[in-house]
N, C-alpha and C positions, 0 to 999 in steps of 0.2 A: 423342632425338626430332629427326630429322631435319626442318628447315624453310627450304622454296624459297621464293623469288621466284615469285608467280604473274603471269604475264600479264594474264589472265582482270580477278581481281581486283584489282591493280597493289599489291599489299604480300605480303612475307613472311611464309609462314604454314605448317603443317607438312603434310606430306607423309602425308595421310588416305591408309590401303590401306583395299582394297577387303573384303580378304580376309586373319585375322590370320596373321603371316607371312610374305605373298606380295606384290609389289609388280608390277604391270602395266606396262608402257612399250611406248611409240609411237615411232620415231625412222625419220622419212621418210628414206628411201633414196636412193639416189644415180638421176641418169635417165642410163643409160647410152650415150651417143652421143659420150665422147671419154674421157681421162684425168681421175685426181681431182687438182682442184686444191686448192693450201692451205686454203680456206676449208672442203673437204671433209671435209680433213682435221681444220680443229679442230674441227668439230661430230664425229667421232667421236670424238675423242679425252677430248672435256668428259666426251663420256655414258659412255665405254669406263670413265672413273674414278670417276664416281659408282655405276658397277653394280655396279666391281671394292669398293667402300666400302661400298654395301648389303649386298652377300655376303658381308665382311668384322665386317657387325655381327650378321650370322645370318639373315636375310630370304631367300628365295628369290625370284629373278628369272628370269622372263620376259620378256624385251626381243624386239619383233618391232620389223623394219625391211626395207622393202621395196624392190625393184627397179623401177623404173619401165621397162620395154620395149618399149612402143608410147608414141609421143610424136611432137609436130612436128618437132623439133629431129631425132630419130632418121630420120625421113623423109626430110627435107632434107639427112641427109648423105648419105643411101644414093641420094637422085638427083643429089645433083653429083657423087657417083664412081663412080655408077653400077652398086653391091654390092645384093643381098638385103641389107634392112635389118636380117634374122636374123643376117647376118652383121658385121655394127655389133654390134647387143646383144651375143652371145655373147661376143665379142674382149674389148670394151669390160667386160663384165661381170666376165672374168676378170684382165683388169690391175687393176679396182676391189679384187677381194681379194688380190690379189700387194701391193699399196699399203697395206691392209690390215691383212696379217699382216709386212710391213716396217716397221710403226708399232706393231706386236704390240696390235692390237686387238683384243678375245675377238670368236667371230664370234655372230653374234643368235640367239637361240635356234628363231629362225622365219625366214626368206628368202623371202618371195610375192611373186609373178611377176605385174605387173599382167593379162599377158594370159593367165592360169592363171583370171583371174576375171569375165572378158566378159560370161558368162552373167548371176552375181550382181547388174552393175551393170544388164545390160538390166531387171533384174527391181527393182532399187531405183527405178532411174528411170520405171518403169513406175507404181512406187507413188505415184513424188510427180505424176505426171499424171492419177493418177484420185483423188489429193487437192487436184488446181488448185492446185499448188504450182511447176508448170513448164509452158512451154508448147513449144509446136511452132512451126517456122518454116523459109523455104526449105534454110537450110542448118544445119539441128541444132535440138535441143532445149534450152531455155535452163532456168534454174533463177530465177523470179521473187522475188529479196531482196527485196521489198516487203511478202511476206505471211510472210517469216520474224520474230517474234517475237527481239528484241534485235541484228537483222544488225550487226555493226559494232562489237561486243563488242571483241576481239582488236585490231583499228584503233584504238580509242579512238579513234573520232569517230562521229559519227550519219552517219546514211544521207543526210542531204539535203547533206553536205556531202562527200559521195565523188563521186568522178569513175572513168570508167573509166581503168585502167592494171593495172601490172605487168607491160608485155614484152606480147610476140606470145599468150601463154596468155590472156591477159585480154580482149584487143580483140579478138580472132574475133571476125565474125558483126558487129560493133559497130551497123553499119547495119538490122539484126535487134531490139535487143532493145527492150526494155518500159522498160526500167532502163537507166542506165551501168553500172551495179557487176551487174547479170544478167551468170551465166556459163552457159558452154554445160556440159551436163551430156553431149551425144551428140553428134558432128559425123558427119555425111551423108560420106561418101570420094567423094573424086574419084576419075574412071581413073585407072587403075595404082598406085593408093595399098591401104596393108592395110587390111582391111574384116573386120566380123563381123554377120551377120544380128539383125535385129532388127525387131519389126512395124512399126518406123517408116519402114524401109530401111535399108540396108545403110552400115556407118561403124567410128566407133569411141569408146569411152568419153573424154572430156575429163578431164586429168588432175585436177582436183579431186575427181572422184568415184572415184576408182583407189583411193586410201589412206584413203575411209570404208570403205568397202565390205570392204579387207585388216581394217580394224584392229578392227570390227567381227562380222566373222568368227571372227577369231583370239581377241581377248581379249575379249569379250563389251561387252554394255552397263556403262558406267559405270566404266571401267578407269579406273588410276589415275592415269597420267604421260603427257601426248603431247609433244615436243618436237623440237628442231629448231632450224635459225637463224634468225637474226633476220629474216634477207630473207623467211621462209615465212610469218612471224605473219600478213601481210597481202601477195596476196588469199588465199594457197593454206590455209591454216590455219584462216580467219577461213571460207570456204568450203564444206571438210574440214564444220565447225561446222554452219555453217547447212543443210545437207542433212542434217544428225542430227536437228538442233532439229525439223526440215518435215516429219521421218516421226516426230515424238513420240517421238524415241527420247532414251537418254542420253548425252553423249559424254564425254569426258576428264573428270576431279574437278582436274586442275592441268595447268598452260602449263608449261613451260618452254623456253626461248630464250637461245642465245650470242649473244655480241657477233662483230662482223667481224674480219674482218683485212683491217687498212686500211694504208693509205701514209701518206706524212710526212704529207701535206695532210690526214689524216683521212678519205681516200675509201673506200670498200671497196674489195676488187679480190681477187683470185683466187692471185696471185702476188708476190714482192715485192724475194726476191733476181735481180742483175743475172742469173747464168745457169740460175737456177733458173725452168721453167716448167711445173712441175706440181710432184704428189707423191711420183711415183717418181724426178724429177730430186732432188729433196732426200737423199730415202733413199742413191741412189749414192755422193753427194759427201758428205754427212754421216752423222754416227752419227745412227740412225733417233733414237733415246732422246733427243736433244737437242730436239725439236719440241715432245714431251710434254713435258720440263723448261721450256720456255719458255712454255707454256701454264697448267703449275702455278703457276706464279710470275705470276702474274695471273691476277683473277677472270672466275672464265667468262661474265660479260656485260657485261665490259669490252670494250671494240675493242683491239687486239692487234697490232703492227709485229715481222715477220719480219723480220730484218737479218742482218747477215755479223756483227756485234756480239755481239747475244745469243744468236746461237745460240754463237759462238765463246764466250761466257760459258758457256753450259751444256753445251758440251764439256768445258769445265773443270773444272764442278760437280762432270759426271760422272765423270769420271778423279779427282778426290780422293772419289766415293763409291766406285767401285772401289778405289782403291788401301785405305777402307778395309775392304769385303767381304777384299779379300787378309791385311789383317794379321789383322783376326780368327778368318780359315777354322780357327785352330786352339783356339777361345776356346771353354770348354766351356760345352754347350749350359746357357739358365737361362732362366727365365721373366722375361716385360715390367716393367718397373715399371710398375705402376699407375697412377702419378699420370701418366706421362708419357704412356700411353694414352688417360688421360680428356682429356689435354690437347689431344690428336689430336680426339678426338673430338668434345668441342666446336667448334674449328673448323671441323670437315667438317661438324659440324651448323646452322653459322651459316650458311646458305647459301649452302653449297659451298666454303665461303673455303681454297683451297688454298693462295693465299699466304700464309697465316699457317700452316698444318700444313706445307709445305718449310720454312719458316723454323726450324720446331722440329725436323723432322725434323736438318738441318743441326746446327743447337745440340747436341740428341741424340749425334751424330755428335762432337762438340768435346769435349762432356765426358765420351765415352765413352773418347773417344783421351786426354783428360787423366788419366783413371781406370787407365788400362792403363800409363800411363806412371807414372802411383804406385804402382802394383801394389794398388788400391783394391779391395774386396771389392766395390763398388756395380758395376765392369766391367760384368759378364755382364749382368746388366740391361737397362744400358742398350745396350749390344751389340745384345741381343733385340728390346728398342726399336724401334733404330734400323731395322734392317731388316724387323721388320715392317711399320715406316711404307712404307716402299722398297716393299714390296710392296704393300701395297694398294694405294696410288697407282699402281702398274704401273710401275715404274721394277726392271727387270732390273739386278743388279748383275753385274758379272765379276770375278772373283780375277784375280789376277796371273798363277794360275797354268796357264790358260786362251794366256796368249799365251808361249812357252819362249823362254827366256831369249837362244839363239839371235837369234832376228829382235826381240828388244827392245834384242840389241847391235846389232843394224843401222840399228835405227830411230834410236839414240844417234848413231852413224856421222851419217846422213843430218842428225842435227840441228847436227852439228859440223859439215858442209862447206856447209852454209845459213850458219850464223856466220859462214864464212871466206869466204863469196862464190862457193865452189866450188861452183856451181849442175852443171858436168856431174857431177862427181859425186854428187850429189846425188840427178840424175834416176836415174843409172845405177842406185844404192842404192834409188831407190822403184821402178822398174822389177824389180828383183829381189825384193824383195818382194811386186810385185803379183804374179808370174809365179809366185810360190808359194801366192798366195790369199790372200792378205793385202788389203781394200781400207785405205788408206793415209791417213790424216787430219793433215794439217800447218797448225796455227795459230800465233798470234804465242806461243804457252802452249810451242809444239815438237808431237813427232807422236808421235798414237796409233795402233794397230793396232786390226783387228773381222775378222771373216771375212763 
């Protein structure tokens, strides 16, 4: 029995499906108008391992996660550089999955295009104005949190003690509304701005009403999981909500929310290594696999510090889990042990605690190699084990025998002339490496190979 952290309710509690079986997920999308950065990354990668865990215990998952492709931010780049902002989204949409599947994310079972569903929202927010639930005003339609029943749920705080904020999304209009915490649910377009008809005039939907409208569509009333980071809980989340609650409908049964990735100080921030400033910058210089390793090893609503450090730790991880996928590729195949399974399992069921299933997973790993070195019947077991932990968590293992022996003598070379200070030789040996497709990883541990 699977049991999260809810938001909603602030205690851990099990993860009610809707439907036996089948488990529903909400995981707001990326807004595409630049590259993904770190923080993007670890909200997929929290949820990429909790689905890869469900599917793992026999559940069938449906995870939808949406594109956000009309937005401020998208507007404002496409007029400082002067692009069709169609050509922002598209770009920008397709480094989001190259970043992706360089982080070997599964992709969402569902992909909706906010501006795929224009019509749906003119026709929600039409609903909540002949429920006197939203009004009209020179520049958009707002959504009155006064007559929404519990606003302020997801904040954990009452309504007379919000103020307006969250960024340029929240203060539109500000001089406009009824409320501070009233958001616009339709804005009125300027010249030269993208527009879609609607009896009010012509605009475009406000992004909090983009992913009720997807997620309501797609997985119906009352689905089971919505989640997301932490920065969305409040206003975009708490929002998302109150335009369900205002049309009497049902929304989410359970919150969930990751922590940041924050800097020394504890700030949040986006990036964090010196020449690392996105997510595909990472993936180049690192083994993609190390980001997830370093995400498993702390809990997902923990805040999180990317460094040159642990990731270089979980380069390390990783190369003693390879090297031991390699020794065993010849270990006949056996079934899990049991016990070591359930033990897994409990802690993915304590919510989410991946720090404690790497830990065993690791162990698993020690006394399997102890076993093999006794020539112990119990091996193949935990062999099985081990690797099927590795897998569910989504941690690809590689054999040895993946990289020929060839370019692992050269990588040797390169680590011998770094010892001696023979730094030209050095380059020259990773140069020739790279020139054969090899990307080339050298920590204070010495250097791995990937392609």
């Amino acid at each position: 029995m699977l049991r999260l952290y809810d938001t909603a309710t602030r205690e851990v509690r099990e993860l009610a499906t809707r439907e036996p079986g089948t488990v529903s997920i909400y995981l707001c999308g990326p807004t595409v108008y630049g590259p993904p950065h770190l923080g993007h990354g670890r909200a997929t990668l929290e949820y990429d391992i909790l689905r890869r865990y469900l599917e793992w215990t026999g559940l069938e998952v449906r995870l939808v996660s949406n594109i956000t492709d009309i937005e401020d931010k998208i507007i404002e780049r496409a007029k400082r550089e002067d692009r069709p902002w169609q050509d922002i989204t598209t770009k920008c949409e397709r480094v989001w999955f190259e970043a992706m599947d360089g982080i070997d994310v599964q992709r969402p079972t569902d992909v909706p295009h906010a501006t795929e569903y224009v019509d749906q929202m003119v026709e929600m927010i039409g609903q909540l104005l002949e429920l006197g639930r939203a009004y009209d005003t020179e520049d958009g339609i707002y959504l009155s949190v006064e007559t929404v029943e519990g606003y302020g749920l997801l904040a954990q705080q009452s309504l007379d003690d919000m103020r307006s904020g969250g960024g340029e999304r929240a203060v539109f209009g500000a001089e406009f509304k009824r409320h501070p915490a009233d958001f616009v649910l339709w804005k009125y377009s300027k010249p030269d701005e993208p527009s879609w008809p609607s009896p009010w005039g012509d605009g475009r939907p406000g992004w909090h009403s983009e992913c009720v409208v997807m997620s309501l569509d797609l997985l119906g009333e009352g689905f089971d999981l919505h989640c997301g980071g932490q920065d969305l809980r409040f206003p975009h989340h708490e929002n998302e909500r109150a335009q369900a609650v205002a049309l009497g409908k049902r929304f989410a049964n359970h919150w969930m929310h990751n922590g940041f990735v924050v800097d020394a100080e504890g700030e949040k921030m986006s990036k964090s290594l010196g020449n690392v400033s996105n997510l595909l910058d990472l993936i180049e210089r690192f083994d993609p696999r190390a980001y997830r390793m370093v995400l498993l090893q702390s809990h997902y609503r923990s805040p999180v510090k990317i460094t040159q450090d642990n990731i270089d730790a979980a380069v390390k991880s990783l190369a003693g889990l390879d090297a031991f996928a390699a020794r065993t590729a010849s270990v006949s195949a056996s079934e899990p042990d049991a016990d070591v399974l359930d033990a897994f399992r409990g802690a993915m069921d304590d919510d989410l605690d991946t720090p404690k299933a790497t830990a065993l997973l690791f162990d698993t790993v020690r006394r399997a190699n102890a076993a093999l070195d006794a020539g112990d019947d119990a091996a193949g077991q935990l062999v099985a084990s081990a690797l099927e932990i590795a897998s569910t968590l989504g941690i690809a293992l590689r054999g040895a025998d993946e990289v020929p022996a060839e370019a692992l003598a050269t990588a040797a070379e390169l680590d011998a002339a770094r010892a001696a200070k023979d730094f030209e030789t050095a380059d020259c040996l990773r140069a020739e490496l790279q020139a054969d497709g090899w990307t080339v990883e050298t920590t204070k541990d010495g250097t791995t190979l990937r392609r």
